[in-house]
mmCIF file as gemmi writes it, N, C-alpha and C atoms, coordinates in Angstrom:
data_model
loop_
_atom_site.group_PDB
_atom_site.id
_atom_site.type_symbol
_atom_site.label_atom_id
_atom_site.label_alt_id
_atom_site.label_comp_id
_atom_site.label_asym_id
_atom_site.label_entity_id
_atom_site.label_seq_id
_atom_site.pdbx_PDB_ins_code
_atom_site.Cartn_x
_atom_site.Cartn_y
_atom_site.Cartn_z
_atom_site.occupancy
_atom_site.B_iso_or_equiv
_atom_site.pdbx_formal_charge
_atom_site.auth_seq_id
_atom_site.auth_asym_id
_atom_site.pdbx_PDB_model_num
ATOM 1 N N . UNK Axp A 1 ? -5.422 -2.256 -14.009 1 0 ? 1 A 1
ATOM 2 C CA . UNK Axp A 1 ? -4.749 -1.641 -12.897 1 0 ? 1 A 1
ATOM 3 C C . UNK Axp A 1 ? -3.859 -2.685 -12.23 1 0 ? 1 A 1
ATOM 4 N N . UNK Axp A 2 ? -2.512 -2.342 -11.969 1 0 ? 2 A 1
ATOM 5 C CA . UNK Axp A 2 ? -1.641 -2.885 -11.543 1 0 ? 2 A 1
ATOM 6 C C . UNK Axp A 2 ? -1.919 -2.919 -9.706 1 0 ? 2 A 1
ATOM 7 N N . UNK Axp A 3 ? -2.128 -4.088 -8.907 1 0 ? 3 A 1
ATOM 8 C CA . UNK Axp A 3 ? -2.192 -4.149 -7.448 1 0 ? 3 A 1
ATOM 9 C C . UNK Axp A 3 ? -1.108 -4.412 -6.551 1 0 ? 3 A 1
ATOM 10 N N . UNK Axp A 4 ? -0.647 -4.389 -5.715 1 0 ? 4 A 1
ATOM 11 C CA . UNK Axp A 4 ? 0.177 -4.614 -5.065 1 0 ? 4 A 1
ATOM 12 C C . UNK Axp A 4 ? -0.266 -5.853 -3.627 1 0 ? 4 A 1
ATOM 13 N N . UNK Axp A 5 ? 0.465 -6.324 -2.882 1 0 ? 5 A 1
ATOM 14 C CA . UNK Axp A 5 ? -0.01 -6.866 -1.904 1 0 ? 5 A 1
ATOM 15 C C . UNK Axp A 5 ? -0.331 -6.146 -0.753 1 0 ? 5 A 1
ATOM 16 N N . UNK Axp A 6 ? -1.209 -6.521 -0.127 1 0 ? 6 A 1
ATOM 17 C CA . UNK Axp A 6 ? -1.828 -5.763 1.29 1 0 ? 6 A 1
ATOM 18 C C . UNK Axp A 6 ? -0.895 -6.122 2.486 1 0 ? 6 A 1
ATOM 19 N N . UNK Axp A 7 ? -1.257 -5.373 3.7 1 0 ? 7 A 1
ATOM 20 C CA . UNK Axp A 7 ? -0.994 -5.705 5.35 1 0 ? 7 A 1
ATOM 21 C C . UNK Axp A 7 ? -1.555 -7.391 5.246 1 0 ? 7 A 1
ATOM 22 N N . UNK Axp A 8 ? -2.688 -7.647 4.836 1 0 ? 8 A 1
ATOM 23 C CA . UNK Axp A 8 ? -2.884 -9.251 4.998 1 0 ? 8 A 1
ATOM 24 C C . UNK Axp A 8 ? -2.13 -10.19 4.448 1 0 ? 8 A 1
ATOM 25 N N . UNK Axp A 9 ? -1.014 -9.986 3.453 1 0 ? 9 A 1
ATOM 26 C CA . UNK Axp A 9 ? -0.81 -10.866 2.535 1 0 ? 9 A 1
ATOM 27 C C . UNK Axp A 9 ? 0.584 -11.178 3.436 1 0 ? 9 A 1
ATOM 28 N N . UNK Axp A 10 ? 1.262 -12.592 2.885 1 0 ? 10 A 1
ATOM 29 C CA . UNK Axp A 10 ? 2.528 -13.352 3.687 1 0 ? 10 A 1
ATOM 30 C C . UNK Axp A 10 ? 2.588 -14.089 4.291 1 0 ? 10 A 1
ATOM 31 N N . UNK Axp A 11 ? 3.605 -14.987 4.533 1 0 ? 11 A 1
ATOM 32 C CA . UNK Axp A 11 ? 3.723 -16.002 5.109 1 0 ? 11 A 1
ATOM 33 C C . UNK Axp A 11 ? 3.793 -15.825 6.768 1 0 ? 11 A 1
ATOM 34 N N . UNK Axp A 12 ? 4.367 -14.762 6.734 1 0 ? 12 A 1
ATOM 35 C CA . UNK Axp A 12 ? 3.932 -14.303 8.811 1 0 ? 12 A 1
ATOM 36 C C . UNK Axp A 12 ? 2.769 -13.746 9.231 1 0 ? 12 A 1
ATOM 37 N N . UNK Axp A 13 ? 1.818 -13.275 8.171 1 0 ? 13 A 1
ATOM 38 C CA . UNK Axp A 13 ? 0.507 -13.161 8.559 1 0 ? 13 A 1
ATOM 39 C C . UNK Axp A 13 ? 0.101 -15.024 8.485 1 0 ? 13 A 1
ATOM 40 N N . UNK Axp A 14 ? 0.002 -15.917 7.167 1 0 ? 14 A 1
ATOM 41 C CA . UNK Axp A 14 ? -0.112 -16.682 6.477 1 0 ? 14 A 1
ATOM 42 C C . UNK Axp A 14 ? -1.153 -17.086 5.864 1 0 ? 14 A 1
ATOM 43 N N . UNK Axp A 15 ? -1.467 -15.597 4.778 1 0 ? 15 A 1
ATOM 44 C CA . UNK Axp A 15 ? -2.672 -15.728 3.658 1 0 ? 15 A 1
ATOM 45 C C . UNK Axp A 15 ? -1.521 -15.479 2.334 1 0 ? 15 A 1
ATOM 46 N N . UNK Axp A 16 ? -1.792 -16.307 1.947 1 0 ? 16 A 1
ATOM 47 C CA . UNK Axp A 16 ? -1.475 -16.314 0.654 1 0 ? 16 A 1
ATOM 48 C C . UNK Axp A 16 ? -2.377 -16.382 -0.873 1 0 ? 16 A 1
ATOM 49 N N . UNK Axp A 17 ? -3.594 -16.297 -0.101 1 0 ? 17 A 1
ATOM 50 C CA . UNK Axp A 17 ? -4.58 -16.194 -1.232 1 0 ? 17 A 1
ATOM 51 C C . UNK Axp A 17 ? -4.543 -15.226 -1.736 1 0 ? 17 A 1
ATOM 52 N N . UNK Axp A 18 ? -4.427 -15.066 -3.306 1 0 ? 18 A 1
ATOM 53 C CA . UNK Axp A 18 ? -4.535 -13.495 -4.141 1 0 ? 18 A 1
ATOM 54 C C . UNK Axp A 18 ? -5.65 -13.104 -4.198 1 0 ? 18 A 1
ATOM 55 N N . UNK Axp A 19 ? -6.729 -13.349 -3.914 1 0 ? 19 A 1
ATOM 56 C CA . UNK Axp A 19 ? -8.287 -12.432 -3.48 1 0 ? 19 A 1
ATOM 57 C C . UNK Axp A 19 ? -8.641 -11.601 -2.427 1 0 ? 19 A 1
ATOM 58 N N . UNK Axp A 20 ? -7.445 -11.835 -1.084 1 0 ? 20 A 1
ATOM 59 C CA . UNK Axp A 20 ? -7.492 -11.192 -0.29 1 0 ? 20 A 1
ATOM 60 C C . UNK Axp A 20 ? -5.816 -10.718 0.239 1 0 ? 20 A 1
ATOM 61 N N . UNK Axp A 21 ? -4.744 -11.168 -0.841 1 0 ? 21 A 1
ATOM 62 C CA . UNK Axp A 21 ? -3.29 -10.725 -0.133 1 0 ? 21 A 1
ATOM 63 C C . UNK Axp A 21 ? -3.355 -9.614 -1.044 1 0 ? 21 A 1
ATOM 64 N N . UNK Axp A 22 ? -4.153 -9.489 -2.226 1 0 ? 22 A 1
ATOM 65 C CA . UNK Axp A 22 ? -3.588 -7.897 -2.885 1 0 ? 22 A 1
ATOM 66 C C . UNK Axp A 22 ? -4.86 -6.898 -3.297 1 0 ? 22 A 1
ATOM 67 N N . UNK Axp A 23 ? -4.578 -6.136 -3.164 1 0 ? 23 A 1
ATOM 68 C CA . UNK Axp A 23 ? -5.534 -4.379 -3.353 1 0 ? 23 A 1
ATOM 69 C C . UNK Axp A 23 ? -5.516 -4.085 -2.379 1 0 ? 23 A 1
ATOM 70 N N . UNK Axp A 24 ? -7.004 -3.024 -2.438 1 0 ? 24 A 1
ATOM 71 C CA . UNK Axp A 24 ? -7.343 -2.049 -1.311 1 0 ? 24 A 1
ATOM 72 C C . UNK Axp A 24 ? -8.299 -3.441 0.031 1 0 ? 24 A 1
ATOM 73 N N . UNK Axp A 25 ? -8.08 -2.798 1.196 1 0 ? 25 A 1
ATOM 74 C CA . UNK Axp A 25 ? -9.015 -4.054 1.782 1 0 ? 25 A 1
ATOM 75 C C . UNK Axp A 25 ? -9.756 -2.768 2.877 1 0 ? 25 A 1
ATOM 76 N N . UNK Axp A 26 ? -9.624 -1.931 3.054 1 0 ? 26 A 1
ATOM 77 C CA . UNK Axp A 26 ? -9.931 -0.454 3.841 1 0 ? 26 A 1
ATOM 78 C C . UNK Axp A 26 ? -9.558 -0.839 5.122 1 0 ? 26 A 1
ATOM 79 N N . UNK Axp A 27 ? -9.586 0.305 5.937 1 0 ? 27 A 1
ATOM 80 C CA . UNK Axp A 27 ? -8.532 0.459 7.275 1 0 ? 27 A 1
ATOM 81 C C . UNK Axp A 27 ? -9.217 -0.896 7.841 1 0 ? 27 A 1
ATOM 82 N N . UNK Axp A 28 ? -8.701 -1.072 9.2 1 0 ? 28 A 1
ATOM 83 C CA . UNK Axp A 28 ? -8.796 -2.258 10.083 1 0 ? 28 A 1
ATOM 84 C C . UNK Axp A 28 ? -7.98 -2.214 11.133 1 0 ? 28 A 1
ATOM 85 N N . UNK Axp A 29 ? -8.586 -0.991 11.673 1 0 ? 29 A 1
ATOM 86 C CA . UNK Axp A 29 ? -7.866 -1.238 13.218 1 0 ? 29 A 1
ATOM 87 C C . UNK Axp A 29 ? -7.773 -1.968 14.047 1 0 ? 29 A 1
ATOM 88 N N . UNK Axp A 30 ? -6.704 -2.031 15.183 1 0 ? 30 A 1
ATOM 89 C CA . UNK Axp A 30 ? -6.578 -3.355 15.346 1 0 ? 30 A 1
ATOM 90 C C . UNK Axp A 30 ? -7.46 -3.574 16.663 1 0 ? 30 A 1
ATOM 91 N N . UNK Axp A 31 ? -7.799 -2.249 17.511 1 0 ? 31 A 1
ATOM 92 C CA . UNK Axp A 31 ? -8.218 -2.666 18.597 1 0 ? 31 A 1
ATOM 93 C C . UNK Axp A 31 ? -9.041 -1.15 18.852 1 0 ? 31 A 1
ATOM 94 N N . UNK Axp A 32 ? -8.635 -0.045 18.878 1 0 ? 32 A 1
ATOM 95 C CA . UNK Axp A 32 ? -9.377 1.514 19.076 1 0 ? 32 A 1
ATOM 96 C C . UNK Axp A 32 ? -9.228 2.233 17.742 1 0 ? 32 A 1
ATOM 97 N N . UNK Axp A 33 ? -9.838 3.077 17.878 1 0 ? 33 A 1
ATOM 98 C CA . UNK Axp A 33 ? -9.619 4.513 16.954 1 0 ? 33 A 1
ATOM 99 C C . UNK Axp A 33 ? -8.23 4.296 16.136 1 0 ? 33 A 1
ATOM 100 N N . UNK Axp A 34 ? -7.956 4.623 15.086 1 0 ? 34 A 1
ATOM 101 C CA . UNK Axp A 34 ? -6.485 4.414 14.973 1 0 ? 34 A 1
ATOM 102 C C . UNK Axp A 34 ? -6.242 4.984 13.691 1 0 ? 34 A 1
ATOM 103 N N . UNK Axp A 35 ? -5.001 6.115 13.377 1 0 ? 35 A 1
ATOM 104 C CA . UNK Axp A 35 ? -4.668 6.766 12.563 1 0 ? 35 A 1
ATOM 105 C C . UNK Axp A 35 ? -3.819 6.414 11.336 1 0 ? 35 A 1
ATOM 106 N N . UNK Axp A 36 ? -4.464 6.277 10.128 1 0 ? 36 A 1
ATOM 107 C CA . UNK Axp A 36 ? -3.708 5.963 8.939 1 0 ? 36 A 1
ATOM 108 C C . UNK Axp A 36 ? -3.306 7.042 8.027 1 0 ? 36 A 1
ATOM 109 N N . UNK Axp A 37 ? -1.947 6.69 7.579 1 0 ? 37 A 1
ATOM 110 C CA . UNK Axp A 37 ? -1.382 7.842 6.797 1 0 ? 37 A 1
ATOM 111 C C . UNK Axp A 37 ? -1.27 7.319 5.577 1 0 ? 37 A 1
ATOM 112 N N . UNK Axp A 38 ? -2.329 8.774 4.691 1 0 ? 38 A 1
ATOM 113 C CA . UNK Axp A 38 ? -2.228 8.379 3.572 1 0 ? 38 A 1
ATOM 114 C C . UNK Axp A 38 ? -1.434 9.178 2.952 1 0 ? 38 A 1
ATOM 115 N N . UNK Axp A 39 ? -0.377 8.714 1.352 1 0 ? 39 A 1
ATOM 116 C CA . UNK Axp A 39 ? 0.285 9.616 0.877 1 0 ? 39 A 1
ATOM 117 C C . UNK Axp A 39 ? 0.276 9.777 -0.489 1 0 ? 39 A 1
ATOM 118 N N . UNK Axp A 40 ? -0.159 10.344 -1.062 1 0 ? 40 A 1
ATOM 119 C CA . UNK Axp A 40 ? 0.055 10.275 -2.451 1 0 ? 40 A 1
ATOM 120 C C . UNK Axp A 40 ? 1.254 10.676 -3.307 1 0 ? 40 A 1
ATOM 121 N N . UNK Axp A 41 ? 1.917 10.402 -4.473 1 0 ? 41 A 1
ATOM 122 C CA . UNK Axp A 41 ? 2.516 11.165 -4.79 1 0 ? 41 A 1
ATOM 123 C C . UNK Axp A 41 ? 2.652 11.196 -6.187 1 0 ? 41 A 1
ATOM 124 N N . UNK Axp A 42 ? 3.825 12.392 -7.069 1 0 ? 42 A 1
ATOM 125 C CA . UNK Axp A 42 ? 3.192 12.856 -8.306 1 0 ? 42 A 1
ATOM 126 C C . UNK Axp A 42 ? 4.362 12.23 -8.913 1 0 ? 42 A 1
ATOM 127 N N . UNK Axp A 43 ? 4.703 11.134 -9.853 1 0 ? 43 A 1
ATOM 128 C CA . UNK Axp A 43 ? 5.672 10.663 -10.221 1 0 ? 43 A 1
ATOM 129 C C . UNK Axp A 43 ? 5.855 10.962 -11.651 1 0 ? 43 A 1
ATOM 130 N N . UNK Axp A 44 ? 7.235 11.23 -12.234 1 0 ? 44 A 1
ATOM 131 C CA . UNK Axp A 44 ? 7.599 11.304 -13.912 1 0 ? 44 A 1
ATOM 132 C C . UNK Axp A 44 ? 7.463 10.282 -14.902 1 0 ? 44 A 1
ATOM 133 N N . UNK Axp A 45 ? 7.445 9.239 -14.338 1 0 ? 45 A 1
ATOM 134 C CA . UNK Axp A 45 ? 6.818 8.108 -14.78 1 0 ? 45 A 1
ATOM 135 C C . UNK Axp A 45 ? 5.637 6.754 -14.646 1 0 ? 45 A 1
ATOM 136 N N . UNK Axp A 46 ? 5.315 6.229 -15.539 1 0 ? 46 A 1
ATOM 137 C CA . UNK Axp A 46 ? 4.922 5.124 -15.095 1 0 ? 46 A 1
ATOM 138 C C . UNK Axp A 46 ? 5.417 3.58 -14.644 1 0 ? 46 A 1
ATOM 139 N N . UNK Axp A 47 ? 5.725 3.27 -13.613 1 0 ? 47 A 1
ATOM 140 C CA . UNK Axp A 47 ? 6.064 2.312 -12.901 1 0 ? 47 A 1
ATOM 141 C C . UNK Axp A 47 ? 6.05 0.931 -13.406 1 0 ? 47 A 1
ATOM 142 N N . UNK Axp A 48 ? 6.931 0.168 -14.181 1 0 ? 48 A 1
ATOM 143 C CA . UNK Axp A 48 ? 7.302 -1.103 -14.385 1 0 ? 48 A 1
ATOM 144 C C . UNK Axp A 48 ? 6.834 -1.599 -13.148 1 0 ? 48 A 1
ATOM 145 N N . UNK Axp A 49 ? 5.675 -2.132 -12.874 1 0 ? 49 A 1
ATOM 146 C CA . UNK Axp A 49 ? 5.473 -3.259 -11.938 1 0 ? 49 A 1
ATOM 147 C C . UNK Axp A 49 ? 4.284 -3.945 -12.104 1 0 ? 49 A 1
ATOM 148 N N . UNK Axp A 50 ? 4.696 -5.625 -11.594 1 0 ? 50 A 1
ATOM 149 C CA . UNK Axp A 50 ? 3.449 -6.149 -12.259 1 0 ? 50 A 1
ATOM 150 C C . UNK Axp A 50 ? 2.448 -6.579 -10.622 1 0 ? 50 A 1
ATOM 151 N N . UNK Axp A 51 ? 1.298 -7.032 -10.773 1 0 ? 51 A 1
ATOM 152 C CA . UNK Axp A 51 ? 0.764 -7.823 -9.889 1 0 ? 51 A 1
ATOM 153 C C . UNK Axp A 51 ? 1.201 -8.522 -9.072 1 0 ? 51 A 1
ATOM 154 N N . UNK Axp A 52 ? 0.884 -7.692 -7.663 1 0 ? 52 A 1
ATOM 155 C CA . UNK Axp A 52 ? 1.67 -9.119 -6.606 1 0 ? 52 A 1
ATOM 156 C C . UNK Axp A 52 ? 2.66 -7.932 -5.827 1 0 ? 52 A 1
ATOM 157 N N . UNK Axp A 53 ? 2.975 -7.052 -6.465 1 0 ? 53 A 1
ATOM 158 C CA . UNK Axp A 53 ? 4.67 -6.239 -5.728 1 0 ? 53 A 1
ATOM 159 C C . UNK Axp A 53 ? 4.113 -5.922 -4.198 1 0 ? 53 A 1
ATOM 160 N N . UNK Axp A 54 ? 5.186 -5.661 -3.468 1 0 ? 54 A 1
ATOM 161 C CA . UNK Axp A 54 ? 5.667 -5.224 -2.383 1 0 ? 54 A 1
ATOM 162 C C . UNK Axp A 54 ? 6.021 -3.908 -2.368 1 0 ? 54 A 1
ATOM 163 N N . UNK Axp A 55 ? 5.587 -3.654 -0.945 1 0 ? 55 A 1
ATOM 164 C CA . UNK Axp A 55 ? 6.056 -2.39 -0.475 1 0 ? 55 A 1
ATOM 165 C C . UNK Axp A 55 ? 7.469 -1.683 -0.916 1 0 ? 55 A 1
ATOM 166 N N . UNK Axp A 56 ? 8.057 -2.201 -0.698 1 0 ? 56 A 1
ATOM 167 C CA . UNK Axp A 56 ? 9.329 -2.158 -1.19 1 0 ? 56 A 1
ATOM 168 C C . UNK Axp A 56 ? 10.177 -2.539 -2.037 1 0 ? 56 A 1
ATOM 169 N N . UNK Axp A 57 ? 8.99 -3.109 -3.269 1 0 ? 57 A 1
ATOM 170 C CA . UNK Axp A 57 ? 9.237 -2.851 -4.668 1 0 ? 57 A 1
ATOM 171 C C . UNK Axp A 57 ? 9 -1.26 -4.966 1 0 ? 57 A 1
ATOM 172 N N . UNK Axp A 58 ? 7.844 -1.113 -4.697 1 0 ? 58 A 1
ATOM 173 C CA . UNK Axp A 58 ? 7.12 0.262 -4.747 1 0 ? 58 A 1
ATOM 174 C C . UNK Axp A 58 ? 8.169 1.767 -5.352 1 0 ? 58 A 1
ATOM 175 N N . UNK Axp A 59 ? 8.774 1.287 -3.44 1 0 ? 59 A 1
ATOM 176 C CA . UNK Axp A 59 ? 9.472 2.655 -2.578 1 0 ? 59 A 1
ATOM 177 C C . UNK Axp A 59 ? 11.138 2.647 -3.898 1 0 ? 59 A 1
ATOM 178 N N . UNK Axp A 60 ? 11.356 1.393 -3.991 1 0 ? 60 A 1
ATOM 179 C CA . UNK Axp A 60 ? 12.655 1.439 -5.222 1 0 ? 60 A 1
ATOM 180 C C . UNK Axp A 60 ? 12.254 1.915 -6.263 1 0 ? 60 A 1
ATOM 181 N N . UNK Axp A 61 ? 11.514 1.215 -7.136 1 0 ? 61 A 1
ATOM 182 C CA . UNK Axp A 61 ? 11.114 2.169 -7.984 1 0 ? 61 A 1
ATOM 183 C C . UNK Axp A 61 ? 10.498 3.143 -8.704 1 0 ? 61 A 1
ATOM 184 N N . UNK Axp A 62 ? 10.527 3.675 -7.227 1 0 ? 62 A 1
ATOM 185 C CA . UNK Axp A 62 ? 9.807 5.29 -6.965 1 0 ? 62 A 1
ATOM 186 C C . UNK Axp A 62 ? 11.123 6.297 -6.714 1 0 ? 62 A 1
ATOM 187 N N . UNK Axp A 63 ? 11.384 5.688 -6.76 1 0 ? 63 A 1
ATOM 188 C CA . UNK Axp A 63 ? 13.15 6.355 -6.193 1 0 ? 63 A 1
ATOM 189 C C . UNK Axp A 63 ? 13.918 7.555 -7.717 1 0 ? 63 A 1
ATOM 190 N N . UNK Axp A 64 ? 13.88 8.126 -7.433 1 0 ? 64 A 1
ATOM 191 C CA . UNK Axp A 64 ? 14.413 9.479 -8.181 1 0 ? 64 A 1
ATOM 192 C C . UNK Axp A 64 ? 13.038 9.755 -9.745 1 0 ? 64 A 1
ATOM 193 N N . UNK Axp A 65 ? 11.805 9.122 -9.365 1 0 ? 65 A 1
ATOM 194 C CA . UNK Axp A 65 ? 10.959 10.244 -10.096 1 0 ? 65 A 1
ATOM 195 C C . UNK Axp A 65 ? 9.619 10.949 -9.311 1 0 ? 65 A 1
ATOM 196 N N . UNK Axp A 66 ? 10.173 10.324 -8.122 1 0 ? 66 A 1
ATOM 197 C CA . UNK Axp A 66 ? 9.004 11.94 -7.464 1 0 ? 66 A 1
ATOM 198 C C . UNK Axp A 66 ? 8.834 13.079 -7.112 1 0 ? 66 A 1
ATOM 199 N N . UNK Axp A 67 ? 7.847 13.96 -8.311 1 0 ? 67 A 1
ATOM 200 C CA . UNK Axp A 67 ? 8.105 15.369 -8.024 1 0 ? 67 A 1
ATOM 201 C C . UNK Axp A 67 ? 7.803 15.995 -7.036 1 0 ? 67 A 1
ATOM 202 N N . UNK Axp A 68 ? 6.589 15.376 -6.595 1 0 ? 68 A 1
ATOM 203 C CA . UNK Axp A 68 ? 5.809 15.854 -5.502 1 0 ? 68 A 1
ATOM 204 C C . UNK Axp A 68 ? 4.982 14.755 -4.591 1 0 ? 68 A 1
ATOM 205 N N . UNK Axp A 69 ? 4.642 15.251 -3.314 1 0 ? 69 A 1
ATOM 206 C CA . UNK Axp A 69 ? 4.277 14.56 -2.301 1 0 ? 69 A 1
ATOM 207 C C . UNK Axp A 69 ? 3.495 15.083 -1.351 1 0 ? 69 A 1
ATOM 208 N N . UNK Axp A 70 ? 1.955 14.419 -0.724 1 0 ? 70 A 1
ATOM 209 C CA . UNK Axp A 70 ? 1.577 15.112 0.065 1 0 ? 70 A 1
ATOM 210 C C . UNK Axp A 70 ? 0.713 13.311 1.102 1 0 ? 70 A 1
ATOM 211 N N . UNK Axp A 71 ? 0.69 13.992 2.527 1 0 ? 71 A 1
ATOM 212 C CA . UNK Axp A 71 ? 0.39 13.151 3.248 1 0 ? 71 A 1
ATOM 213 C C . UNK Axp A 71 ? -0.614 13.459 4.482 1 0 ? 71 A 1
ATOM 214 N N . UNK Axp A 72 ? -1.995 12.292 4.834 1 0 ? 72 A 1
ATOM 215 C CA . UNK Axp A 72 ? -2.702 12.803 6.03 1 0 ? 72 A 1
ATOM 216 C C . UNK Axp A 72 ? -3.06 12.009 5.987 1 0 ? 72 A 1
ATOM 217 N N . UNK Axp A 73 ? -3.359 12.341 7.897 1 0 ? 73 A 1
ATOM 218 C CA . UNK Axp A 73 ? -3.707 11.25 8.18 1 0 ? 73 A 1
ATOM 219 C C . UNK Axp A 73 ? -5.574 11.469 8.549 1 0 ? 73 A 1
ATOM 220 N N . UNK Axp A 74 ? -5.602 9.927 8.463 1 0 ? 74 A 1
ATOM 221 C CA . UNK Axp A 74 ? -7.03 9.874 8.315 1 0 ? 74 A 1
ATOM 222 C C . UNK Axp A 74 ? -7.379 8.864 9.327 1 0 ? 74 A 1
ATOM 223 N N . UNK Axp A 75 ? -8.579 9.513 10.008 1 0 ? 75 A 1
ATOM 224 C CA . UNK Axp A 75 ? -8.868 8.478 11.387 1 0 ? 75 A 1
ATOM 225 C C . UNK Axp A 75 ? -9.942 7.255 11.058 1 0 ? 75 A 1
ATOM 226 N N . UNK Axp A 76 ? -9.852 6.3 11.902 1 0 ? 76 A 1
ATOM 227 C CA . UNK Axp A 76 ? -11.016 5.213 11.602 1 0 ? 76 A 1
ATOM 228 C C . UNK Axp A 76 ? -11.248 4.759 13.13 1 0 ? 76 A 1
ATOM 229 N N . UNK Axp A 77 ? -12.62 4.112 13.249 1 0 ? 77 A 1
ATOM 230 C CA . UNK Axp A 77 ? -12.887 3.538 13.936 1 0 ? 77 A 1
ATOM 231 C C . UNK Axp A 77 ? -13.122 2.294 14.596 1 0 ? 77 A 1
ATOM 232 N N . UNK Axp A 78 ? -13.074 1.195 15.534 1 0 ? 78 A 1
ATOM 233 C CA . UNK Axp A 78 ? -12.83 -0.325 15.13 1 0 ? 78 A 1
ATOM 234 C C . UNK Axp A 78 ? -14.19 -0.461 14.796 1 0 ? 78 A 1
């Protein structure tokens, strides 16, 4: 499975460790209750990307094969 980097990972957070800058790390609010949106979506292909990408590797090359899309949000607690 191909991972991407997390909210923790970067030099303006400044973790750069790959055990904790990429996958899932589960919500982490920052201070109350706090609402995350999740989205899935149904793409025509499989995604050229390796370990390590960015958000906005992602969102580019996601760009003209998504058929479908659905999104909710999901609450957590601190």
């Amino acid at each position: 499975m191909v991972q991407g980097h997390n909210s923790t990972s970067g030099h303006l957070i400044g973790s750069t460790d790959p055990v904790t800058a990429t996958g899932y790390v589960g919500p982490q609010p920052p201070n109350a209750d706090h609402a995350y949106t999740l989205t899935v979506f149904a793409l025509d292909t499989v995604l050229d990307l390796k370990d390590g990408y960015w958000l906005s590797d992602l969102r580019h090359a996601m760009q003209g094969h998504i058929l479908a899309q659905v999104s909710c949000d999901l609450w957590s607690r601190q």
